[in-house]
DSSP file (Angstrom, degrees, kcal/mol; ACC not computed):
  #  RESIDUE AA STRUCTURE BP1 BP2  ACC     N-H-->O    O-->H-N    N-H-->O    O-->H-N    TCO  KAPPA ALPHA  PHI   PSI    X-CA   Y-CA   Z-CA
    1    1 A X              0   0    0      0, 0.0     2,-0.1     0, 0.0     5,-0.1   0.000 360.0 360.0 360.0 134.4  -20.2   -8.2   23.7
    2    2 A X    >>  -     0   0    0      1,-0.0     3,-2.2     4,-0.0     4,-1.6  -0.291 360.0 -93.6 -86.8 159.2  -18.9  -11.9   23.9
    3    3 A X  H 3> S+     0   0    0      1,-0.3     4,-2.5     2,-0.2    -1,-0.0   0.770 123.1  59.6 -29.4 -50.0  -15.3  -12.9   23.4
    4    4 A X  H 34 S+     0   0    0      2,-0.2    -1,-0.3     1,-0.2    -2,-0.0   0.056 106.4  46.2 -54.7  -8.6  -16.0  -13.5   19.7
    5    5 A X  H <4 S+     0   0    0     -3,-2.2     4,-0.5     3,-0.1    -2,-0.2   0.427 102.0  61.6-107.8 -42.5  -16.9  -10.3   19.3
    6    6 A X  H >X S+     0   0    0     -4,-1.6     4,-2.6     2,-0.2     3,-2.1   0.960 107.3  43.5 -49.7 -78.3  -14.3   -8.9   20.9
    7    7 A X  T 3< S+     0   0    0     -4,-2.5    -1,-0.1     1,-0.4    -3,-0.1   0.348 103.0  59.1 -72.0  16.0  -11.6  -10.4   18.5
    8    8 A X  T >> S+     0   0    0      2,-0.1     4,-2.5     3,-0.1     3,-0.5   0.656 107.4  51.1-109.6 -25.4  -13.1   -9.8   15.5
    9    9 A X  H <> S+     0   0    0     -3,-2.1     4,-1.8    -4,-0.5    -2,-0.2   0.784 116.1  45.4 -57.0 -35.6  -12.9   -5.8   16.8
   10   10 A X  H 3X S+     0   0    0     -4,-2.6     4,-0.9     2,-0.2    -1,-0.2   0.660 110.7  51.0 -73.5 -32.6   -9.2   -6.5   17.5
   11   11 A X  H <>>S+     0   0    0     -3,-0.5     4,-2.2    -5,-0.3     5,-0.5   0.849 112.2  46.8 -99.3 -52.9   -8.6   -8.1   14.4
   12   12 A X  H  X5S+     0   0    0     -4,-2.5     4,-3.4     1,-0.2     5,-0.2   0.962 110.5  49.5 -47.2 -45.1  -10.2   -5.3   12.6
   13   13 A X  H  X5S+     0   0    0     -4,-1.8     4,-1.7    -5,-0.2    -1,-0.2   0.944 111.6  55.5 -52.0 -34.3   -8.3   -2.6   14.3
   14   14 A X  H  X5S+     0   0    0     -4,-0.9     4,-1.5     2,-0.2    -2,-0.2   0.773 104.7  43.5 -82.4 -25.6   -5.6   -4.4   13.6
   15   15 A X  H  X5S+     0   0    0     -4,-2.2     4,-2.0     2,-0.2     5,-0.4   0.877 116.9  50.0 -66.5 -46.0   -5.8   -4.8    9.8
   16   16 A X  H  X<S+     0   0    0     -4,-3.4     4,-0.6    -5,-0.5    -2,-0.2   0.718 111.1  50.7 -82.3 -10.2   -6.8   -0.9    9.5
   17   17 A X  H >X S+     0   0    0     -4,-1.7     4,-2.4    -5,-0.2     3,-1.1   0.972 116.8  42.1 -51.3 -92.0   -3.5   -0.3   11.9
   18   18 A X  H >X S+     0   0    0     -4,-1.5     4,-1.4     1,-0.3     3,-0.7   0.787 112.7  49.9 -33.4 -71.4   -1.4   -2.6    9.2
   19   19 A X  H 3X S+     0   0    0     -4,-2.0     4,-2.1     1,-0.3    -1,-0.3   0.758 108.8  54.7 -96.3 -14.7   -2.9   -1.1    6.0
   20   20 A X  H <X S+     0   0    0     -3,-1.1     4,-1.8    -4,-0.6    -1,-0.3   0.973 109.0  49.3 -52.2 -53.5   -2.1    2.9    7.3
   21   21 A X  H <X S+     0   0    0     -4,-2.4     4,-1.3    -3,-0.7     5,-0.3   0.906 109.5  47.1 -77.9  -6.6    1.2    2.1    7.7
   22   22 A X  H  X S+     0   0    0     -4,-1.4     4,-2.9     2,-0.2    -1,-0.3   0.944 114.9  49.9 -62.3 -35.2    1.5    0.4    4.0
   23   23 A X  H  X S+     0   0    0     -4,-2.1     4,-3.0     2,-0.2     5,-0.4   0.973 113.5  45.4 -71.9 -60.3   -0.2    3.6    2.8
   24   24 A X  H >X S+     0   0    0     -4,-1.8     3,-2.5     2,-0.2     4,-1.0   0.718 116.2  52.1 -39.4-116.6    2.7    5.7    5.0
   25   25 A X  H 3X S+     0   0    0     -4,-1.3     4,-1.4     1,-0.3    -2,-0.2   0.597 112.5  36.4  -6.5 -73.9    4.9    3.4    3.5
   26   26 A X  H 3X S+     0   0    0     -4,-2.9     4,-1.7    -5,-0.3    -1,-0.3   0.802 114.9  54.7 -76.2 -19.6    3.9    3.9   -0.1
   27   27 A X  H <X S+     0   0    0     -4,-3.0     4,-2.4    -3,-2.5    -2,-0.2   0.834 106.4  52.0 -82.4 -37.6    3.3    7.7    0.1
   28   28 A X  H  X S+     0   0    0     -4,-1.0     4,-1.6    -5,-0.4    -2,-0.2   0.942 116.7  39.3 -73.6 -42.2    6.6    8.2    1.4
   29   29 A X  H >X S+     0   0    0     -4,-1.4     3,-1.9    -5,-0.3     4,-1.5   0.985 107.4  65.5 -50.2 -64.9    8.1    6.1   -1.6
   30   30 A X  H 3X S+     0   0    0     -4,-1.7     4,-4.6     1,-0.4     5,-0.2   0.829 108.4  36.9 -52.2 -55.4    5.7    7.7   -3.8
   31   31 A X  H 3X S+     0   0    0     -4,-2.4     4,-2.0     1,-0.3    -1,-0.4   0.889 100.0  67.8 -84.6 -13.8    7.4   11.2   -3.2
   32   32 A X  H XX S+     0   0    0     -3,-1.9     4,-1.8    -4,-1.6     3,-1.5   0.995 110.0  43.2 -37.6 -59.3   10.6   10.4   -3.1
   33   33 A X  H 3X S+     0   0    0     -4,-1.5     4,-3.5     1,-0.3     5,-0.3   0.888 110.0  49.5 -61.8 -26.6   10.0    9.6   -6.6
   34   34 A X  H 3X S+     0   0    0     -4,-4.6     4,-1.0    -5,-0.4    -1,-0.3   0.799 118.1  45.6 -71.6 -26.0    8.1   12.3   -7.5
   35   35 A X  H <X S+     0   0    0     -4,-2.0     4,-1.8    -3,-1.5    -1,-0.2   0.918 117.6  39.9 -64.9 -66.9   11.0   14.4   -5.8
   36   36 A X  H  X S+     0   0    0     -4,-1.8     4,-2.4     1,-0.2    -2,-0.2   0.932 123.1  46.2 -68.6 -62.7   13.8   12.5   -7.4
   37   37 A X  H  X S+     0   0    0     -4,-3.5     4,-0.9     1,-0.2    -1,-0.2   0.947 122.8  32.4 -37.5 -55.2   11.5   12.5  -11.0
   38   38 A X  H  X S+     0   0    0     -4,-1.0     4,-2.3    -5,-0.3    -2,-0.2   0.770 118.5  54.2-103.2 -30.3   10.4   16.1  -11.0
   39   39 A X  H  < S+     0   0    0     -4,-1.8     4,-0.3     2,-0.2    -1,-0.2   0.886 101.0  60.4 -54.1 -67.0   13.6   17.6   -9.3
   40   40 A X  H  < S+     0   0    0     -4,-2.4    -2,-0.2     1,-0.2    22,-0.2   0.673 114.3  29.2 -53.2 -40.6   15.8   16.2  -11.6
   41   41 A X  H >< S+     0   0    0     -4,-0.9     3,-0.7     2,-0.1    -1,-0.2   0.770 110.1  68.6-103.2 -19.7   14.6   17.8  -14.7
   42   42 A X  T 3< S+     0   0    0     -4,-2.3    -2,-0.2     1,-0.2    -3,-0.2   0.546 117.6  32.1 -48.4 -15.3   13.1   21.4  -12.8
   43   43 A X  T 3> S+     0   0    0     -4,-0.3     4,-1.9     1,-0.1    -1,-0.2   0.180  83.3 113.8-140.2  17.1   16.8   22.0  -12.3
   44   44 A X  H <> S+     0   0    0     -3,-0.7     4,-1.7     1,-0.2    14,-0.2   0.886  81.7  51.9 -68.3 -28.8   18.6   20.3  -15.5
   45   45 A X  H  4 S+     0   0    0      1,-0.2    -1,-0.2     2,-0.2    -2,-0.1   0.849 117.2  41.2 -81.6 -21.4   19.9   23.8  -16.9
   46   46 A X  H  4 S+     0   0    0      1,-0.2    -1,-0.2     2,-0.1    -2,-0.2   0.784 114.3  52.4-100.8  -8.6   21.4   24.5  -13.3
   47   47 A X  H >< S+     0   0    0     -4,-1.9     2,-3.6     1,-0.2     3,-2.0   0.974 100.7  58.2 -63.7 -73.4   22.7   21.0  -13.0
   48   48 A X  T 3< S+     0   0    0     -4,-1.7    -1,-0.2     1,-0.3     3,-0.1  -0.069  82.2  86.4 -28.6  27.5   24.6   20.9  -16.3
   49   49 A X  T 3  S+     0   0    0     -2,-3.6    -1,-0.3    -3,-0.2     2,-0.3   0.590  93.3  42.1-117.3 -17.6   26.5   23.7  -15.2
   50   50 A X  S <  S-     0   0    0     -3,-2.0     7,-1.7    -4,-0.1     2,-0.4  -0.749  78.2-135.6-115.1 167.8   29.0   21.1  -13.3
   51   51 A X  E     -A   56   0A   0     -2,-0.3     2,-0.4     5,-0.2     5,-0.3  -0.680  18.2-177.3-107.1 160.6   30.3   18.0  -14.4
   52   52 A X  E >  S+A   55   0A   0      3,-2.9     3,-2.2    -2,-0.4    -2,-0.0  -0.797  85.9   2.9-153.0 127.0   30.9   14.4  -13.0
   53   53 A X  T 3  S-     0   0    0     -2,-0.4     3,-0.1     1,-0.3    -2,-0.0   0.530 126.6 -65.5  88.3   3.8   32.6   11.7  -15.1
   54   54 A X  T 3  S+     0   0    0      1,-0.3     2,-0.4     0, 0.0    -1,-0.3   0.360 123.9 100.3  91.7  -1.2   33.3   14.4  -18.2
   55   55 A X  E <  S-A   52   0A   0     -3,-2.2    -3,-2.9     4,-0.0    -1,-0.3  -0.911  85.0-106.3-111.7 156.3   29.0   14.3  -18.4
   56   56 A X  E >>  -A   51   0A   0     -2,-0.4     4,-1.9    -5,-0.3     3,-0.6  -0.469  27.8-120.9 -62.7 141.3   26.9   17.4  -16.8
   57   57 A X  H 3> S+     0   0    0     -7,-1.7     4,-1.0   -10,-0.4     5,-0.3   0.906 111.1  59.9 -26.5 -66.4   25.4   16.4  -13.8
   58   58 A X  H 3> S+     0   0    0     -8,-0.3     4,-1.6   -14,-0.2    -1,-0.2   0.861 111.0  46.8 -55.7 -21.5   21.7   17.2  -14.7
   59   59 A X  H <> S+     0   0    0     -3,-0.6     4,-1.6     2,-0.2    -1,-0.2   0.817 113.6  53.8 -86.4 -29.6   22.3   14.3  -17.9
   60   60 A X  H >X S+     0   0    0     -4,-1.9     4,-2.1     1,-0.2     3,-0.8   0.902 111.2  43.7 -69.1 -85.2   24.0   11.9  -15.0
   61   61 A X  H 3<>S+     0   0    0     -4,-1.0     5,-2.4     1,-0.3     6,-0.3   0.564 113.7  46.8 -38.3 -39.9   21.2   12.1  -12.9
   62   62 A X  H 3<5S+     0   0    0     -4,-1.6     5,-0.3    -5,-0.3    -1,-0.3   0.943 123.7  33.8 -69.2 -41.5   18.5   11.7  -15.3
   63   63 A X  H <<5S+     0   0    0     -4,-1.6    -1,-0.2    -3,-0.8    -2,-0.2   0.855 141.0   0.3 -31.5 -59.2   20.0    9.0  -16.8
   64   64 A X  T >X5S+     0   0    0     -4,-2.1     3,-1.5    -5,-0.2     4,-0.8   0.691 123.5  60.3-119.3 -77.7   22.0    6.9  -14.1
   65   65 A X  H 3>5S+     0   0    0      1,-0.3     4,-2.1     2,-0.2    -3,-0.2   0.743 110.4  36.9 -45.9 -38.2   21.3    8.8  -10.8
   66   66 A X  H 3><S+     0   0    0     -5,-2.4     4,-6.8    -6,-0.2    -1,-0.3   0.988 115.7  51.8 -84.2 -35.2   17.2    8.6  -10.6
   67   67 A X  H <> S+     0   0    0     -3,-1.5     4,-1.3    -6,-0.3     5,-0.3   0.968 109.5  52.3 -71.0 -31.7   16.8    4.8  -12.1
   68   68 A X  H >X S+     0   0    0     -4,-0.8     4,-3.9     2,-0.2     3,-1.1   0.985 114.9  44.9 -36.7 -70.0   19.6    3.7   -9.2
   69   69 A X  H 3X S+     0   0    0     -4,-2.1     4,-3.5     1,-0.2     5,-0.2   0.953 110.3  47.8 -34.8 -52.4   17.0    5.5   -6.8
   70   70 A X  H 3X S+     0   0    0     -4,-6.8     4,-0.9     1,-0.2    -1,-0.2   0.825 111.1  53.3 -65.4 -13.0   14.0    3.9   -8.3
   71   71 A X  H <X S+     0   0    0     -4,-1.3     4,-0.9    -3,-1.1    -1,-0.2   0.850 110.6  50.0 -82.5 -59.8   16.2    0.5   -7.9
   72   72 A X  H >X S+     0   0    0     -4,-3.9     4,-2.0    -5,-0.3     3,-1.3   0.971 107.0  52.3 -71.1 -51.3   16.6    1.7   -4.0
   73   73 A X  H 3X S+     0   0    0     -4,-3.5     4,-1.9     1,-0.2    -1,-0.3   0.929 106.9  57.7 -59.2 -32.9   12.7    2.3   -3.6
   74   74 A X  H 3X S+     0   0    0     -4,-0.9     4,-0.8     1,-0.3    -1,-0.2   0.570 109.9  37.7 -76.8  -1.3   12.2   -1.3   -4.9
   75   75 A X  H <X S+     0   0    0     -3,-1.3     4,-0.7    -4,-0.9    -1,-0.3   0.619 114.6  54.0-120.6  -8.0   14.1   -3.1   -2.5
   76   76 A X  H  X S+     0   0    0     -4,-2.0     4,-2.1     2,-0.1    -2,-0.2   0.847 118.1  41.4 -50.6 -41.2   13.1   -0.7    0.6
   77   77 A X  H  X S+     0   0    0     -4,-1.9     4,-3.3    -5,-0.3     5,-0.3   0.971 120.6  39.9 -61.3 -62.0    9.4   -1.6   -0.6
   78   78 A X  H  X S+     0   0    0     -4,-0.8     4,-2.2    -5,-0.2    -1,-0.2   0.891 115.2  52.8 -58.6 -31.5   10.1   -5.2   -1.2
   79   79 A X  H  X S+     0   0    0     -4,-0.7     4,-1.8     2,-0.2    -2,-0.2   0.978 122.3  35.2 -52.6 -78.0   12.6   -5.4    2.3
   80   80 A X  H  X S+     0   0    0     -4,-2.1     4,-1.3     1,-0.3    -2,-0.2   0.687 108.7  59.2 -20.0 -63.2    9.6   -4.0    4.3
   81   81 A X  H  X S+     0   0    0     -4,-3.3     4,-1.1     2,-0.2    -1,-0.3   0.935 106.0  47.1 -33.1 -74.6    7.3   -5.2    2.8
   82   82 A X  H  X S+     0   0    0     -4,-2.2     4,-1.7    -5,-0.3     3,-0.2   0.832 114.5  43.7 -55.8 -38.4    8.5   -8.8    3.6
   83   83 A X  H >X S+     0   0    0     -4,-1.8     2,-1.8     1,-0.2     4,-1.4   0.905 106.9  55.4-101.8 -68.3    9.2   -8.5    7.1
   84   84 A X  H 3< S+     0   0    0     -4,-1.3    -1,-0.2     1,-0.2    -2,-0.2   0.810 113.3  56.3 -35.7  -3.0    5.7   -6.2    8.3
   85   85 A X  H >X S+     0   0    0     -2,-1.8     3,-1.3    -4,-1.1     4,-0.7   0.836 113.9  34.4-108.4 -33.2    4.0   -9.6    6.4
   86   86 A X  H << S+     0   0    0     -4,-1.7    -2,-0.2    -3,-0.6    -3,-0.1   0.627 112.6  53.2 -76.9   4.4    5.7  -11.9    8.6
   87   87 A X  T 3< S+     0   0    0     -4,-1.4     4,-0.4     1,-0.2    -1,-0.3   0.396 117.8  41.5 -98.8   9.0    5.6  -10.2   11.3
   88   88 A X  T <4 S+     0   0    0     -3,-1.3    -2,-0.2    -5,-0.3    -1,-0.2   0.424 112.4  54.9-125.2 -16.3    1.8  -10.1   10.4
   89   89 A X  S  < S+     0   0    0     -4,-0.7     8,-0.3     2,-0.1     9,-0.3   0.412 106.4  48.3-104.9  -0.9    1.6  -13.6    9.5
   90   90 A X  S    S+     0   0    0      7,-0.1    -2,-0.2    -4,-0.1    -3,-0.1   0.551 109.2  57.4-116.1 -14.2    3.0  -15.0   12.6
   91   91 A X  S    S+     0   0    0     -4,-0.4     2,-0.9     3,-0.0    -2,-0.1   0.267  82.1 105.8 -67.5  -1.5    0.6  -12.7   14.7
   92   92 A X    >   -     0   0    0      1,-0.1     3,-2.9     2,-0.0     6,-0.3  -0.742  68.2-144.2 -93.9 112.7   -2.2  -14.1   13.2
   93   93 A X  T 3  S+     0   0    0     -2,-0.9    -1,-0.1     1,-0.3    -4,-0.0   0.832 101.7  41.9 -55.0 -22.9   -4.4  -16.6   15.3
   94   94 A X  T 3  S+     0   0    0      4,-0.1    -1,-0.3    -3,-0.0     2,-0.2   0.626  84.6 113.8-111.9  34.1   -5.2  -18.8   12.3
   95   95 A X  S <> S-     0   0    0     -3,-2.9     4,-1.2     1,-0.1     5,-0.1  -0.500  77.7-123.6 -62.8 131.0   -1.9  -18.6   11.0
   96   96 A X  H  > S+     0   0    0      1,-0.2     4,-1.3    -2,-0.2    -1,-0.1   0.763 113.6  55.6 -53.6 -20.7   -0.1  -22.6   11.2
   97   97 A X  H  > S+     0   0    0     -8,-0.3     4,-1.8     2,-0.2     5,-0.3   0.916 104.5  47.9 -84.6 -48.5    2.6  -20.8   13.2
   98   98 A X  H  4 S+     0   0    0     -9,-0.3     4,-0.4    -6,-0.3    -2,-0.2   0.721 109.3  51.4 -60.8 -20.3    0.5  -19.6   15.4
   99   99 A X  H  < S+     0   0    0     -4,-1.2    -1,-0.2     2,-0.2    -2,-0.2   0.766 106.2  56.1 -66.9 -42.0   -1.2  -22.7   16.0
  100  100 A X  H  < S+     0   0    0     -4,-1.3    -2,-0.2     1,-0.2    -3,-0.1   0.596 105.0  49.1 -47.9 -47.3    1.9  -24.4   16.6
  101  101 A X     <        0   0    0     -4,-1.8    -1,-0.2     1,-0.2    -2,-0.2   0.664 360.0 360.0 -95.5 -14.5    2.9  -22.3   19.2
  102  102 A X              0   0    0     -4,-0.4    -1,-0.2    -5,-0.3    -2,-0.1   0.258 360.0 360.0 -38.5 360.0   -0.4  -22.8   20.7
């Protein structure tokens, strides 16, 4: 196999390497919410048995507590996100940065 051959085997491993760990990335969000979602309302009668702020718990959390979370998965996604793509865009041979440093 020629050189050329080589790095298109390298560049593939290396996109199916990147898009596991978005999938790992997004499945682990994914259940948080589904955790946070599903949790929240499985458990409302035994939540509501305490208070916070003068409201039962189980009405704080569904309310305020889970959209704050979903708040917190979108800027973990977006944080992440942003740096695995530059760190993916400055690894890339025909990337201008890479050229540059070439």
């Amino acid at each position: 196999m020629d050189s050329a051959g080589n790095a298109a085997t390298a560049g593939a491993a290396r996109r199916l390497r990147y898009w596991r760990r978005v999938r790992r990335l997004t499945l682990g969000l994914l259940l948080v919410w589904a955790v946070v979602t599903l949790t929240t309302v499985w458990f409302a009668r035994e939540l509501n048995a305490w208070q916070a702020g003068g409201f039962p718990v189980g009405f704080w959390l569904s309310a305020q507590g889970a959209i704050l979370v979903y708040l917190l998965l979108i800027v973990v996604y977006a944080f992440v996100m942003d740096r695995w793509d530059a760190a993916w865009r400055a690894a890339s041979p025909s990337s201008p940065q890479a050229r540059a440093d070439a």
